[in-house]
PDB file of N, CA, C and O in Angstrom:
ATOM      1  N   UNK A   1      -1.312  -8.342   8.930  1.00  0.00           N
ATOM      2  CA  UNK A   1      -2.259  -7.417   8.368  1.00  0.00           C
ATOM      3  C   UNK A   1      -2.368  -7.705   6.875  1.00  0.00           C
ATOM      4  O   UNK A   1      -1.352  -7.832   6.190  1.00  0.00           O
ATOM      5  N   UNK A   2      -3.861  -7.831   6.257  1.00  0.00           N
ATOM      6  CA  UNK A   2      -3.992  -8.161   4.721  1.00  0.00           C
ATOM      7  C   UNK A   2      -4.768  -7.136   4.399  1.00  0.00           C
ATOM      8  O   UNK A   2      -5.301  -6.463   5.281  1.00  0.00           O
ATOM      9  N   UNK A   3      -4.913  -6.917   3.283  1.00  0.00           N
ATOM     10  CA  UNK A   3      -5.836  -5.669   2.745  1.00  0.00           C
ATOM     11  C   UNK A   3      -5.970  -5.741   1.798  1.00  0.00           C
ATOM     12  O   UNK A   3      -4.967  -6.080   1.170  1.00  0.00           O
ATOM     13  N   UNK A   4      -7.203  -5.501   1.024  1.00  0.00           N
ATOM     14  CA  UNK A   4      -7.973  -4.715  -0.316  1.00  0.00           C
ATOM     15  C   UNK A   4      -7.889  -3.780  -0.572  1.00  0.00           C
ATOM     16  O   UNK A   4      -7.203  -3.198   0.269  1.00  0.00           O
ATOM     17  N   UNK A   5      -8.262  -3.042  -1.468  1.00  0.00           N
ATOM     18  CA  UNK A   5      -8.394  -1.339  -1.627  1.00  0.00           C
ATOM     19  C   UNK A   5     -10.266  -1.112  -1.555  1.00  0.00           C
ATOM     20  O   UNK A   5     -10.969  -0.340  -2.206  1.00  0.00           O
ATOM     21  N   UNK A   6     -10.758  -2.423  -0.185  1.00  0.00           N
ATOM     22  CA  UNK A   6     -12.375  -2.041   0.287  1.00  0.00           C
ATOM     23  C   UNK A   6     -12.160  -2.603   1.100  1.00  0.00           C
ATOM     24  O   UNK A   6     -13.250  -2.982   1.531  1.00  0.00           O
ATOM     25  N   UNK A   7     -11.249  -3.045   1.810  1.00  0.00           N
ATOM     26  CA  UNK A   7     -11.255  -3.608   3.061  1.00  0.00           C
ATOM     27  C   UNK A   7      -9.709  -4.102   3.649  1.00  0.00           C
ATOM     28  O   UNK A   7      -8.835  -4.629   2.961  1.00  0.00           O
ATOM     29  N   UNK A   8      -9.634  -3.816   4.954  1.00  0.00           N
ATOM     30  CA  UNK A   8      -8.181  -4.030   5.530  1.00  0.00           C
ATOM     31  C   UNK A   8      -8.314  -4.910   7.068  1.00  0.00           C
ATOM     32  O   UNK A   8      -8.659  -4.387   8.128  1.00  0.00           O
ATOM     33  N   UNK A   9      -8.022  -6.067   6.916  1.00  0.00           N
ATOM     34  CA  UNK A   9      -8.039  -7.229   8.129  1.00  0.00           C
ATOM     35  C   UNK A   9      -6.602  -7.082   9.046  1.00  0.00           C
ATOM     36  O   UNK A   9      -5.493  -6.901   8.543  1.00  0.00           O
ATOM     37  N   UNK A  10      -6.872  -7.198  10.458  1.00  0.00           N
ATOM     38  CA  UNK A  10      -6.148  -7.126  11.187  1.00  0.00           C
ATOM     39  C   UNK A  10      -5.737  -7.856  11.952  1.00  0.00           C
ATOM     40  O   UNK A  10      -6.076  -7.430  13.056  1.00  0.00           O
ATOM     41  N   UNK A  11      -4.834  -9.304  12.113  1.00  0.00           N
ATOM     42  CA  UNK A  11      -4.681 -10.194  12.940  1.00  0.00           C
ATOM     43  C   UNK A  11      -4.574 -10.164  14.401  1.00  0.00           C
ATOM     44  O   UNK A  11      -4.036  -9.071  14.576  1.00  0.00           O
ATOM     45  N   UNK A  12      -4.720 -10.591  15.359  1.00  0.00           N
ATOM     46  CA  UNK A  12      -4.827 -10.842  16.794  1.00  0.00           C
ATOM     47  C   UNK A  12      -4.066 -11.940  17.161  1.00  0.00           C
ATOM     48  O   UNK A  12      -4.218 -11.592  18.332  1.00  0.00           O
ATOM     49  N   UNK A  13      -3.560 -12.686  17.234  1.00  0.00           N
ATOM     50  CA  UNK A  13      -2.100 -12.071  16.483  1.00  0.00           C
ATOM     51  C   UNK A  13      -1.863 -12.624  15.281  1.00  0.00           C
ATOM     52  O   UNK A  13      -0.789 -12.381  14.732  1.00  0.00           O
ATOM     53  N   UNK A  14      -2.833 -13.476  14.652  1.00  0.00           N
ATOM     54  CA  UNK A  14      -2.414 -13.908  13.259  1.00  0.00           C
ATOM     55  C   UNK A  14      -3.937 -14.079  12.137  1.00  0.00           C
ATOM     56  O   UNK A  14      -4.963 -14.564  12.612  1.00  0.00           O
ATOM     57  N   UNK A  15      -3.898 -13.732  11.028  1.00  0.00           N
ATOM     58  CA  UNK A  15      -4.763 -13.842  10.341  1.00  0.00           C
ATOM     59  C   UNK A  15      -4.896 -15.823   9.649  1.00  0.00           C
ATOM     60  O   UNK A  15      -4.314 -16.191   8.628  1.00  0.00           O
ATOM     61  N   UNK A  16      -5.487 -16.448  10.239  1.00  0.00           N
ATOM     62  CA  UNK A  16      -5.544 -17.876   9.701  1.00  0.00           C
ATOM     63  C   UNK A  16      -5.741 -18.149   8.557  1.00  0.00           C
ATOM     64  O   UNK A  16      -5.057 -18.916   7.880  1.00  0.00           O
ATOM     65  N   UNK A  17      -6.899 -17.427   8.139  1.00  0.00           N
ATOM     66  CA  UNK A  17      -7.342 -17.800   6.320  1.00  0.00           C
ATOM     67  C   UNK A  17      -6.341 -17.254   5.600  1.00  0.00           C
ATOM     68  O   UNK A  17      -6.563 -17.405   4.398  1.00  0.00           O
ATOM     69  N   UNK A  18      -5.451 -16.749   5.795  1.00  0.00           N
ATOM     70  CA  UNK A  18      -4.339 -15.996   5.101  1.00  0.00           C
ATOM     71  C   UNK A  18      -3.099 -17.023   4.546  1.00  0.00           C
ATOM     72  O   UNK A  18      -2.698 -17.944   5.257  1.00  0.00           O
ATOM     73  N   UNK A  19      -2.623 -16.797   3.395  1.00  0.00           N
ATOM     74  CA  UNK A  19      -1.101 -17.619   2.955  1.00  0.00           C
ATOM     75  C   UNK A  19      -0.344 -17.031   2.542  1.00  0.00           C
ATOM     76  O   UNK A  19      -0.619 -16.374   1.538  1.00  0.00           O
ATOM     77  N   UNK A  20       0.911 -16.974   3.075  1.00  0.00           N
ATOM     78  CA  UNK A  20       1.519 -16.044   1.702  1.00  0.00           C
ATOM     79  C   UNK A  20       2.480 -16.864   1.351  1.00  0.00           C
ATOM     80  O   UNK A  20       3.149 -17.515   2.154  1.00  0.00           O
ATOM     81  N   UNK A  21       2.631 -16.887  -0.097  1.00  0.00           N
ATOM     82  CA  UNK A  21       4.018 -17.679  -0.810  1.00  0.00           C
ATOM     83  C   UNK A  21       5.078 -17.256  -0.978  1.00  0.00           C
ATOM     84  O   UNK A  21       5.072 -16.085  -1.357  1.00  0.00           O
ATOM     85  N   UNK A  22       6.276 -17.818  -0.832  1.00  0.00           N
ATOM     86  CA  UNK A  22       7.486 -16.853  -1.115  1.00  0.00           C
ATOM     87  C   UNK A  22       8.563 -17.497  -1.719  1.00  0.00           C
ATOM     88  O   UNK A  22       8.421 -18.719  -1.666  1.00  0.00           O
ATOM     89  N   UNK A  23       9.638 -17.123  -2.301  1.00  0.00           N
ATOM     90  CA  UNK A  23      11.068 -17.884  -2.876  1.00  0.00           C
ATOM     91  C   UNK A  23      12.204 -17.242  -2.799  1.00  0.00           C
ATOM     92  O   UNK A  23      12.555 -16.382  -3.607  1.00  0.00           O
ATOM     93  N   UNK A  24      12.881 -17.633  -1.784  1.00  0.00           N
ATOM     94  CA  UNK A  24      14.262 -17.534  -1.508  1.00  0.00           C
ATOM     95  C   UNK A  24      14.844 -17.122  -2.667  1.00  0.00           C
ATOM     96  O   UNK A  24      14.938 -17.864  -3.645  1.00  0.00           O
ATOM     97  N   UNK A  25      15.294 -15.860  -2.637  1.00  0.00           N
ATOM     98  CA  UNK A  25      16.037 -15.392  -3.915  1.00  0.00           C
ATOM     99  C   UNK A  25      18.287 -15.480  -3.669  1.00  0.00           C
ATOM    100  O   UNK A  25      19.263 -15.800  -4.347  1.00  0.00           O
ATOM    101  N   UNK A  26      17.927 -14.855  -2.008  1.00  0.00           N
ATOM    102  CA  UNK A  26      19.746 -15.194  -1.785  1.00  0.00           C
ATOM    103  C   UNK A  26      20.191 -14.820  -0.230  1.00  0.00           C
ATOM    104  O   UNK A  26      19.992 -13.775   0.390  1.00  0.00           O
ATOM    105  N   UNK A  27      20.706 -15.754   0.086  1.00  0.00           N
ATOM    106  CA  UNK A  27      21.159 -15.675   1.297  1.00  0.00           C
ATOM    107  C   UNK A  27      22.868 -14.718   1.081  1.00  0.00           C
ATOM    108  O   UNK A  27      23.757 -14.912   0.252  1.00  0.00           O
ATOM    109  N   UNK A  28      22.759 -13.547   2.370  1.00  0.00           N
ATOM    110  CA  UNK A  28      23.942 -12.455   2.630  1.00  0.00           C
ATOM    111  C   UNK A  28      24.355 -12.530   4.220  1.00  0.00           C
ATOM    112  O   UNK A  28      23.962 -13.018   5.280  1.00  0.00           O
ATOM    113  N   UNK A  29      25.404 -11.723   3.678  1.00  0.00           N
ATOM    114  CA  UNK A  29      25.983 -10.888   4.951  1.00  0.00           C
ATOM    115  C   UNK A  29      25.624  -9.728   4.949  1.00  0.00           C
ATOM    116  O   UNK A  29      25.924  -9.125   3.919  1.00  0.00           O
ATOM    117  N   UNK A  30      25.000  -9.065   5.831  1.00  0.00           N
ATOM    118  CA  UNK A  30      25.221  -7.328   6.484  1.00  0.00           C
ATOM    119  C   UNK A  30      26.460  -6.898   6.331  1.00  0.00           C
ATOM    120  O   UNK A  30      27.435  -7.648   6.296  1.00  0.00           O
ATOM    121  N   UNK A  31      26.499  -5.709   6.232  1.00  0.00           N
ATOM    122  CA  UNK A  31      27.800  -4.873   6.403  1.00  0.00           C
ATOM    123  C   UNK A  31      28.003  -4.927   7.582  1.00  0.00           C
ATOM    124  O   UNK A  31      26.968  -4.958   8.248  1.00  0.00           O
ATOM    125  N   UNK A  32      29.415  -4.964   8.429  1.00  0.00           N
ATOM    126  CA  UNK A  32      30.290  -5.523   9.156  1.00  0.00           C
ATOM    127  C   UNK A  32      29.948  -4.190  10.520  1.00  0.00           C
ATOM    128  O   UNK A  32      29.643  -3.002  10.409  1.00  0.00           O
ATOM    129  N   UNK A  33      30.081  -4.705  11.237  1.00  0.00           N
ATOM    130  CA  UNK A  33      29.692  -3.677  12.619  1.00  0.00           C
ATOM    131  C   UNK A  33      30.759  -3.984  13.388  1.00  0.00           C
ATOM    132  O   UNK A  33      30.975  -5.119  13.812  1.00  0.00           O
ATOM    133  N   UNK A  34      31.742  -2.619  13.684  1.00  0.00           N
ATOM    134  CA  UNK A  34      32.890  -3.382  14.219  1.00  0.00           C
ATOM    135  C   UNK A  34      32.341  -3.110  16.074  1.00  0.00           C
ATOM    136  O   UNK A  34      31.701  -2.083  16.298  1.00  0.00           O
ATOM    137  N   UNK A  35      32.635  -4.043  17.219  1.00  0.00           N
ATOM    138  CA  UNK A  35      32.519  -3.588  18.390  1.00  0.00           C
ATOM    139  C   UNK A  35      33.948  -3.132  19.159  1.00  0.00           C
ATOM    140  O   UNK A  35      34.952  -3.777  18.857  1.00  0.00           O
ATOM    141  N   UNK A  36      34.019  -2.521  19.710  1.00  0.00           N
ATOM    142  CA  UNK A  36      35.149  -1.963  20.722  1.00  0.00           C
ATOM    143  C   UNK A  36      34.871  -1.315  21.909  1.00  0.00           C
ATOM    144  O   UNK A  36      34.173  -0.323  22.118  1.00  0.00           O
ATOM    145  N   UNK A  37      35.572  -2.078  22.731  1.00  0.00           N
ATOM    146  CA  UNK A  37      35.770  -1.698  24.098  1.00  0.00           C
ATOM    147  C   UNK A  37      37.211  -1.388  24.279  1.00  0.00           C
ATOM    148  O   UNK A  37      38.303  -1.641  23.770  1.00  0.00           O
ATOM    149  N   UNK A  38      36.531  -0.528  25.527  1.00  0.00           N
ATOM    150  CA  UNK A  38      38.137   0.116  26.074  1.00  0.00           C
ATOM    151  C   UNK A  38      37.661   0.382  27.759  1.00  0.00           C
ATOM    152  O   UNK A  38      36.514   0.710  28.063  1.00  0.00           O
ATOM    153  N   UNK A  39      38.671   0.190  28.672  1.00  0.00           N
ATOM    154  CA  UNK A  39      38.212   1.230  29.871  1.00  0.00           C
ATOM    155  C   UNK A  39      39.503   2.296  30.008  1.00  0.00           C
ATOM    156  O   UNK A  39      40.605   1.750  29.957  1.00  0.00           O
ATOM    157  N   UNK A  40      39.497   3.110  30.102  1.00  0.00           N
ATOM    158  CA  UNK A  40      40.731   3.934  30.278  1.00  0.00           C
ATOM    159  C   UNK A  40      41.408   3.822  31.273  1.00  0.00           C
ATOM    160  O   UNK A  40      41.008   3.163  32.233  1.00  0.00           O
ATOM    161  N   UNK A  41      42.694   4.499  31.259  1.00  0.00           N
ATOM    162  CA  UNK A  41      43.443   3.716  32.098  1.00  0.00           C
ATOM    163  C   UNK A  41      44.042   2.672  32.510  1.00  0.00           C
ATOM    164  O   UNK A  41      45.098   2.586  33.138  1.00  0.00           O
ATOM    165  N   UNK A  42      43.192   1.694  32.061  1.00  0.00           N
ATOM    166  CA  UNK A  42      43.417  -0.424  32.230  1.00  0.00           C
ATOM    167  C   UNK A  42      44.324  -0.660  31.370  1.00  0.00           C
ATOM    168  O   UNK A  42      44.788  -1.795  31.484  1.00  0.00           O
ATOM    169  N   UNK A  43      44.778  -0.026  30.529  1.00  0.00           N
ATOM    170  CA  UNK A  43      45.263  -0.839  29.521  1.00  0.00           C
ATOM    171  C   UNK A  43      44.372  -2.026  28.701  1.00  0.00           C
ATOM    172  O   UNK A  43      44.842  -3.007  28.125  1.00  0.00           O
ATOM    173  N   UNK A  44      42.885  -1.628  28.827  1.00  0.00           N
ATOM    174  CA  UNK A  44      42.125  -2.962  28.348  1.00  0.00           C
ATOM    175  C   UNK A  44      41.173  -2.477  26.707  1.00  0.00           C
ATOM    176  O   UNK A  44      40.301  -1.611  26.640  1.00  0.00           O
ATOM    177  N   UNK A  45      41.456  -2.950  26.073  1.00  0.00           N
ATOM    178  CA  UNK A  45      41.016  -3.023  24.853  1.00  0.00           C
ATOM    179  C   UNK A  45      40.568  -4.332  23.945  1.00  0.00           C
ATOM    180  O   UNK A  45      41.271  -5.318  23.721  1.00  0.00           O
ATOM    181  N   UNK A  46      39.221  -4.093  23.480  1.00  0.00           N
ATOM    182  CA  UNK A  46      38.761  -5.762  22.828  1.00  0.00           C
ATOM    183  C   UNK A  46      38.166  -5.049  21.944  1.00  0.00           C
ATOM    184  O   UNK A  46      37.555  -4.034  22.277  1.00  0.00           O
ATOM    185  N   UNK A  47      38.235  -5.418  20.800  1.00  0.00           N
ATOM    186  CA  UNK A  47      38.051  -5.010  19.185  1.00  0.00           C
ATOM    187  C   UNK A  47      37.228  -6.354  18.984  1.00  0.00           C
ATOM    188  O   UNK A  47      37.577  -7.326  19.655  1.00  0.00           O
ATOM    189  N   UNK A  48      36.228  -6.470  18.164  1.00  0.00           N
ATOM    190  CA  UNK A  48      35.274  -7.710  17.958  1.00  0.00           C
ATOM    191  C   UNK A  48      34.146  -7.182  16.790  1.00  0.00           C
ATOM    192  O   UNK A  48      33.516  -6.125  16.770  1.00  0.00           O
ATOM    193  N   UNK A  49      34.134  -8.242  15.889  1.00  0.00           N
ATOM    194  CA  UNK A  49      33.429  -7.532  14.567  1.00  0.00           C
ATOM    195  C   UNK A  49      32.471  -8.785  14.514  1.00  0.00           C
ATOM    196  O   UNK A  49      32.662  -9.876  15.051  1.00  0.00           O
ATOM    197  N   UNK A  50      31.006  -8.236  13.467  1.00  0.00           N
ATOM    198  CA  UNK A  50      29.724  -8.981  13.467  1.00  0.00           C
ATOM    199  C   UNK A  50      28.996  -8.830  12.379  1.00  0.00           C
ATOM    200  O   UNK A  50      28.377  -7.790  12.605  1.00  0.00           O
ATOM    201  N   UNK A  51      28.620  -9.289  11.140  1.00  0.00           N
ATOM    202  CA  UNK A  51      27.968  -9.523  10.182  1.00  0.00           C
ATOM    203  C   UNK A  51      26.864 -10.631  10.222  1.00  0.00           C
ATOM    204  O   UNK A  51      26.909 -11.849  10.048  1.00  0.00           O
ATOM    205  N   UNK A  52      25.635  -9.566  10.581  1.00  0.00           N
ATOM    206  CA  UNK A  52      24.323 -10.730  10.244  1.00  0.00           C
ATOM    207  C   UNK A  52      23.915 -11.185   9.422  1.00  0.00           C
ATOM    208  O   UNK A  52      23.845 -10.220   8.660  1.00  0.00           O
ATOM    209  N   UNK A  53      23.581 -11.904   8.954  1.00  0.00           N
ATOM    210  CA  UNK A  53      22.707 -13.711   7.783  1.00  0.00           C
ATOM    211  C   UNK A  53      21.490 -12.931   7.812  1.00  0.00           C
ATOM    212  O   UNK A  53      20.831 -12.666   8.817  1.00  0.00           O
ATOM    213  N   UNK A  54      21.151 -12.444   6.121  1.00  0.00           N
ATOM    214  CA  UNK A  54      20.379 -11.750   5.859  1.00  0.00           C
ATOM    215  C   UNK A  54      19.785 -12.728   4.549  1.00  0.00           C
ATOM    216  O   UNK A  54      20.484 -13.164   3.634  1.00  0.00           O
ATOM    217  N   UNK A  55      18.157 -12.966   4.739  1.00  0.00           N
ATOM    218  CA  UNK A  55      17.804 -13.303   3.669  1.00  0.00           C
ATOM    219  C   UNK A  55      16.674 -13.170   2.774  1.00  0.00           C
ATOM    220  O   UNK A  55      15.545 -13.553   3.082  1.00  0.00           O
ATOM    221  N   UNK A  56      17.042 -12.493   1.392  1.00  0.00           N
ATOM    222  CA  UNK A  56      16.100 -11.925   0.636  1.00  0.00           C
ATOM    223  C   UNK A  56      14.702 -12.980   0.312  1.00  0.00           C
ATOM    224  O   UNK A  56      14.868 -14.181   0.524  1.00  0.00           O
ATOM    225  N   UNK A  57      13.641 -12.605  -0.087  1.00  0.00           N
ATOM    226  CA  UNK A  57      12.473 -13.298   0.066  1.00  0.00           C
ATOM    227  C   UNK A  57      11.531 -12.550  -1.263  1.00  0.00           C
ATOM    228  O   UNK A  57      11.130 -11.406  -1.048  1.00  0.00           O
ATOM    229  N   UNK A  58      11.228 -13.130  -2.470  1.00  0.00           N
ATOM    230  CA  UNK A  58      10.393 -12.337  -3.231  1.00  0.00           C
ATOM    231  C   UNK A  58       9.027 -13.098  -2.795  1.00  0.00           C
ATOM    232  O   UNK A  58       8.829 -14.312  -2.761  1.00  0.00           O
ATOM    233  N   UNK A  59       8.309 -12.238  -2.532  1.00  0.00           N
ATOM    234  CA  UNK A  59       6.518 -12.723  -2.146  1.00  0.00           C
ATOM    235  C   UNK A  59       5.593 -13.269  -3.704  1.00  0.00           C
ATOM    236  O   UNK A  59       5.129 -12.341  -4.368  1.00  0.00           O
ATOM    237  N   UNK A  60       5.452 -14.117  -4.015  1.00  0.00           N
ATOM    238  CA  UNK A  60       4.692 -14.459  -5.027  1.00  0.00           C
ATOM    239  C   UNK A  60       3.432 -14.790  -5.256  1.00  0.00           C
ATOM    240  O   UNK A  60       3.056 -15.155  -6.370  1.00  0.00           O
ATOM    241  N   UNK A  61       2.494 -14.680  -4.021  1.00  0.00           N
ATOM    242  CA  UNK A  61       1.390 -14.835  -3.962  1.00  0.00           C
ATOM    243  C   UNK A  61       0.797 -14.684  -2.252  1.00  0.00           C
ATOM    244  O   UNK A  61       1.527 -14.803  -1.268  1.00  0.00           O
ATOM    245  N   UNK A  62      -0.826 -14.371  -2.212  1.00  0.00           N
ATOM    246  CA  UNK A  62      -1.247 -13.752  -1.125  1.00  0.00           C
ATOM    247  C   UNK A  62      -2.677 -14.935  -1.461  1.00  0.00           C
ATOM    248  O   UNK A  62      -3.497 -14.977  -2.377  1.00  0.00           O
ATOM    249  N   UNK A  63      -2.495 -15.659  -0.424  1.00  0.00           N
ATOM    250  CA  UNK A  63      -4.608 -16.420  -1.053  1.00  0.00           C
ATOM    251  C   UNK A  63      -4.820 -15.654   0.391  1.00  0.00           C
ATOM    252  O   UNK A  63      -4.182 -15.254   1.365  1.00  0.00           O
ATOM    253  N   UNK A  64      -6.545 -15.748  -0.295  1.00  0.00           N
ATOM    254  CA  UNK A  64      -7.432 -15.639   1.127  1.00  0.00           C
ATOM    255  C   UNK A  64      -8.143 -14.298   1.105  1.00  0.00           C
ATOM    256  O   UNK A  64      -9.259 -14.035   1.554  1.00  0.00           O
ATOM    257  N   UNK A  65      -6.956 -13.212   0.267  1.00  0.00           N
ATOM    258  CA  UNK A  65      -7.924 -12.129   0.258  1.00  0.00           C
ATOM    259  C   UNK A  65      -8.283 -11.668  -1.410  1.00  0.00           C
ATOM    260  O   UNK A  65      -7.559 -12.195  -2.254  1.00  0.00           O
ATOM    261  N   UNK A  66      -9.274 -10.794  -1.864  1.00  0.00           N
ATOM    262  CA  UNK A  66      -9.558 -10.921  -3.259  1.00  0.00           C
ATOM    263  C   UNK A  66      -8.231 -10.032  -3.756  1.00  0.00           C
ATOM    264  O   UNK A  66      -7.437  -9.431  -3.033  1.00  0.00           O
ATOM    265  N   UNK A  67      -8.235 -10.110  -4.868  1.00  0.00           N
ATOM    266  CA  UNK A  67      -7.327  -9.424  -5.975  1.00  0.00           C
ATOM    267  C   UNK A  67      -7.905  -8.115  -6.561  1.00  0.00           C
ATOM    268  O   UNK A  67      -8.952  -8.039  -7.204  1.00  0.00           O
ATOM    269  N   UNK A  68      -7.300  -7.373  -6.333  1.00  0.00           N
ATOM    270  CA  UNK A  68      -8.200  -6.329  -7.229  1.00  0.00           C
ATOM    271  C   UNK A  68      -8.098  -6.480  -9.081  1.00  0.00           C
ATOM    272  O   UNK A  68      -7.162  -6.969  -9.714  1.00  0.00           O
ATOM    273  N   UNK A  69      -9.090  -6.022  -9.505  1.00  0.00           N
ATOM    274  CA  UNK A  69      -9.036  -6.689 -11.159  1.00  0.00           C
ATOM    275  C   UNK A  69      -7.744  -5.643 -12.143  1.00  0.00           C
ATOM    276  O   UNK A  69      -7.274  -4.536 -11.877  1.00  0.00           O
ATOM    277  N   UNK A  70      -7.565  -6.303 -12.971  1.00  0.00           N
ATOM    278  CA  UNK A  70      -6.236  -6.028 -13.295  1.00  0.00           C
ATOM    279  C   UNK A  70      -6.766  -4.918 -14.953  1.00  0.00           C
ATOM    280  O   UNK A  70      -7.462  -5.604 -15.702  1.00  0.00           O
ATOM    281  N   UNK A  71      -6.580  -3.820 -15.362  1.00  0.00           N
ATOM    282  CA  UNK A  71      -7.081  -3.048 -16.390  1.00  0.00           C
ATOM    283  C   UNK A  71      -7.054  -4.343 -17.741  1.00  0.00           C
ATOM    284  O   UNK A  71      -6.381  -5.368 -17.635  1.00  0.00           O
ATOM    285  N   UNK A  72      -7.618  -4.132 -18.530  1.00  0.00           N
ATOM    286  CA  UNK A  72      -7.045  -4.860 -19.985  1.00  0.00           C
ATOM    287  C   UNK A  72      -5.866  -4.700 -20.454  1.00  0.00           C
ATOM    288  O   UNK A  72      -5.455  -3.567 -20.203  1.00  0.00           O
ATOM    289  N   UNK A  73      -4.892  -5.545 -21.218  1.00  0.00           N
ATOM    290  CA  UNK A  73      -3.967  -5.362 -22.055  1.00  0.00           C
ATOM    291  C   UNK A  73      -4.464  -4.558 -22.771  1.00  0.00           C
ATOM    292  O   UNK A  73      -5.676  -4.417 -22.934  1.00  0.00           O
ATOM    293  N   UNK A  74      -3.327  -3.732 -23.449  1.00  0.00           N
ATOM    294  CA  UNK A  74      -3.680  -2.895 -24.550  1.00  0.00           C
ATOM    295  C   UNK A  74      -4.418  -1.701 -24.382  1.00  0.00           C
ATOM    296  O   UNK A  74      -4.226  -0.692 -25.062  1.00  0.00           O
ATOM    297  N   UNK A  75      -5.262  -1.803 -23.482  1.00  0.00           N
ATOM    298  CA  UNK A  75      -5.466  -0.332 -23.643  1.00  0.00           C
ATOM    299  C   UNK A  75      -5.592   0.384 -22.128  1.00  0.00           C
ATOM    300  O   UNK A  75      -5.813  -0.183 -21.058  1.00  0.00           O
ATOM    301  N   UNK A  76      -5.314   2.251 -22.464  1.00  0.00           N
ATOM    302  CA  UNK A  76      -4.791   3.001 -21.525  1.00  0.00           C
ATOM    303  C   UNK A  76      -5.881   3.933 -21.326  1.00  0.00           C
ATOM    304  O   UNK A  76      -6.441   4.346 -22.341  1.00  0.00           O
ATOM    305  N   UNK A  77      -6.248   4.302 -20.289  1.00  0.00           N
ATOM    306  CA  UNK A  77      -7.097   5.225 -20.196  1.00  0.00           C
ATOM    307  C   UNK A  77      -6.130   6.468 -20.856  1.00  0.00           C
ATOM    308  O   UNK A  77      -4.918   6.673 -20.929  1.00  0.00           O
ATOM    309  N   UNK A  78      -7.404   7.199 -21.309  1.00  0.00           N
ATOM    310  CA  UNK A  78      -7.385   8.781 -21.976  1.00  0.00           C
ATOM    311  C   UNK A  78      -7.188   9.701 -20.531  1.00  0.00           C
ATOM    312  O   UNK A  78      -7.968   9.648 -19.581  1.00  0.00           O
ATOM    313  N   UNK A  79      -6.323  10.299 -20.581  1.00  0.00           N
ATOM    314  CA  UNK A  79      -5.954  11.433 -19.839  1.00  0.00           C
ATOM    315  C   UNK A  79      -6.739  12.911 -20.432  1.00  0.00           C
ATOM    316  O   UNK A  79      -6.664  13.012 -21.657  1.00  0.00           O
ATOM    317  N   UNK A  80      -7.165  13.574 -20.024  1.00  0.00           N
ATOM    318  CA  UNK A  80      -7.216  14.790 -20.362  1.00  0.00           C
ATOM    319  C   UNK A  80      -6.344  15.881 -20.269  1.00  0.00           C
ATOM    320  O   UNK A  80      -6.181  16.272 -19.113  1.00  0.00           O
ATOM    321  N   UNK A  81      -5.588  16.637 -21.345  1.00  0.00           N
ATOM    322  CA  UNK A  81      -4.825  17.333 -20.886  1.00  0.00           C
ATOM    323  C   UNK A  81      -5.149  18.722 -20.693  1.00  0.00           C
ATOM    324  O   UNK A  81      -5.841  19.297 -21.533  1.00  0.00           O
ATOM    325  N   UNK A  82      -4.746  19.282 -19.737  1.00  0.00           N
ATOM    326  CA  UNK A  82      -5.264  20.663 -18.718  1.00  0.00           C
ATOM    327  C   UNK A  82      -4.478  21.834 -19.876  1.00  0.00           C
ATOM    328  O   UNK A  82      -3.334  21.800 -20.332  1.00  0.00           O
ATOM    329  N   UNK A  83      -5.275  22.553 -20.049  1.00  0.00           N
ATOM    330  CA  UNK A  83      -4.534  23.637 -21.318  1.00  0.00           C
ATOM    331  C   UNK A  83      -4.446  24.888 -20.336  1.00  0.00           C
ATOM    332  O   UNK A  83      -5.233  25.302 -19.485  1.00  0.00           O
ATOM    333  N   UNK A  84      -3.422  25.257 -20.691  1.00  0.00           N
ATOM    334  CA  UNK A  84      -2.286  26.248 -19.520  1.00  0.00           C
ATOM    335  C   UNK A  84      -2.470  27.859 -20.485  1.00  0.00           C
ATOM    336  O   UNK A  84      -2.025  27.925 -21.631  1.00  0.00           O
ATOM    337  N   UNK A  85      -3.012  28.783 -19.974  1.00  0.00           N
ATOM    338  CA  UNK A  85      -2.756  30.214 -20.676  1.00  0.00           C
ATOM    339  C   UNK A  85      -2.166  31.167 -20.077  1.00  0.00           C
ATOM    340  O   UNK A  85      -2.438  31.617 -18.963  1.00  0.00           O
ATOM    341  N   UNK A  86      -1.392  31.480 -20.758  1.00  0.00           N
ATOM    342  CA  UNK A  86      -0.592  32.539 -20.040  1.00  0.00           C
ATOM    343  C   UNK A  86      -1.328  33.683 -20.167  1.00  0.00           C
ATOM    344  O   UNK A  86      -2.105  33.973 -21.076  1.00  0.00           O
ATOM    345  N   UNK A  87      -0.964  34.467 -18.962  1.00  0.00           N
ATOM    346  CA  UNK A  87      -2.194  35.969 -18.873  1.00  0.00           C
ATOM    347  C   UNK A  87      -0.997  37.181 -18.458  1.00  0.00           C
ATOM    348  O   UNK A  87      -0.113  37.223 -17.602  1.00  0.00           O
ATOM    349  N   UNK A  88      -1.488  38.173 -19.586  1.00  0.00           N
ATOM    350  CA  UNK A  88       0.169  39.160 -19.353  1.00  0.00           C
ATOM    351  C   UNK A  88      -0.214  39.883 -18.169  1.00  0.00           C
ATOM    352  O   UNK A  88      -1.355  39.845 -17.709  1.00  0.00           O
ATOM    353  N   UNK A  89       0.738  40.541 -17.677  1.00  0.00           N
ATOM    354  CA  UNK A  89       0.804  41.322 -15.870  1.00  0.00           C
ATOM    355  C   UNK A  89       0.714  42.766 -16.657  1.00  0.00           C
ATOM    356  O   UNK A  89       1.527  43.131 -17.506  1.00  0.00           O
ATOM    357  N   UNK A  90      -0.698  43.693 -16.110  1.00  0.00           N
ATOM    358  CA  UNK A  90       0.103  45.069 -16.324  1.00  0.00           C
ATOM    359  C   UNK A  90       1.131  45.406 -15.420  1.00  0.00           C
ATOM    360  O   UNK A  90       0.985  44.870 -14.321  1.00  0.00           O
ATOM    361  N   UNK A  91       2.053  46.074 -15.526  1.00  0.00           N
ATOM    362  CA  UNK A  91       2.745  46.364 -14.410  1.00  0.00           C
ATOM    363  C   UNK A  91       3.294  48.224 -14.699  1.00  0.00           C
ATOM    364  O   UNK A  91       3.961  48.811 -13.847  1.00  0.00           O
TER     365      UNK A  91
END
């Protein structure tokens, strides 16, 4: 799936005109998942541990679909700020 903020494409199962770039930032381990079995009674017990190969990926580029345009350096749009009055309660 690729998208604009005017349009959003949906692969079947893959979008062709599409690329995306990427760079291996670091290959890990998962935190450790221990397994254990037991049946009761048997005397049978198997303890067995598993850490999956995890690897990070920073995306550095998307061709194929447009870019949306990027504001100017330097300057910020003007906000307006909302002026708040307090109003007393008879009570």
């Amino acid at each position: 799936m690729a998208g604009t903020p005017t349009q959003t494409m949906i692969g079947r199962p893959i979008l062709p005109e599409i690329a995306v770039h990427a760079v291996v930032e670091e290959h890990a381990l998962d935190a450790k998942v221990i397994i254990f079995k037991k049946k009761r009674r048997k005397n049978y017990r198997r303890t067995k541990g598993h850490r999956q190969e995890l690897t990070r990926l920073r995306i550095t580029d998307v061709e194929g679909i447009e870019k949306p345009e990027a504001p100017p350096v330097g300057k910020t749009p003007k906000t307006s700020a909302k002026k708040v009055e307090k109003v007393a309660v008879a009570a």
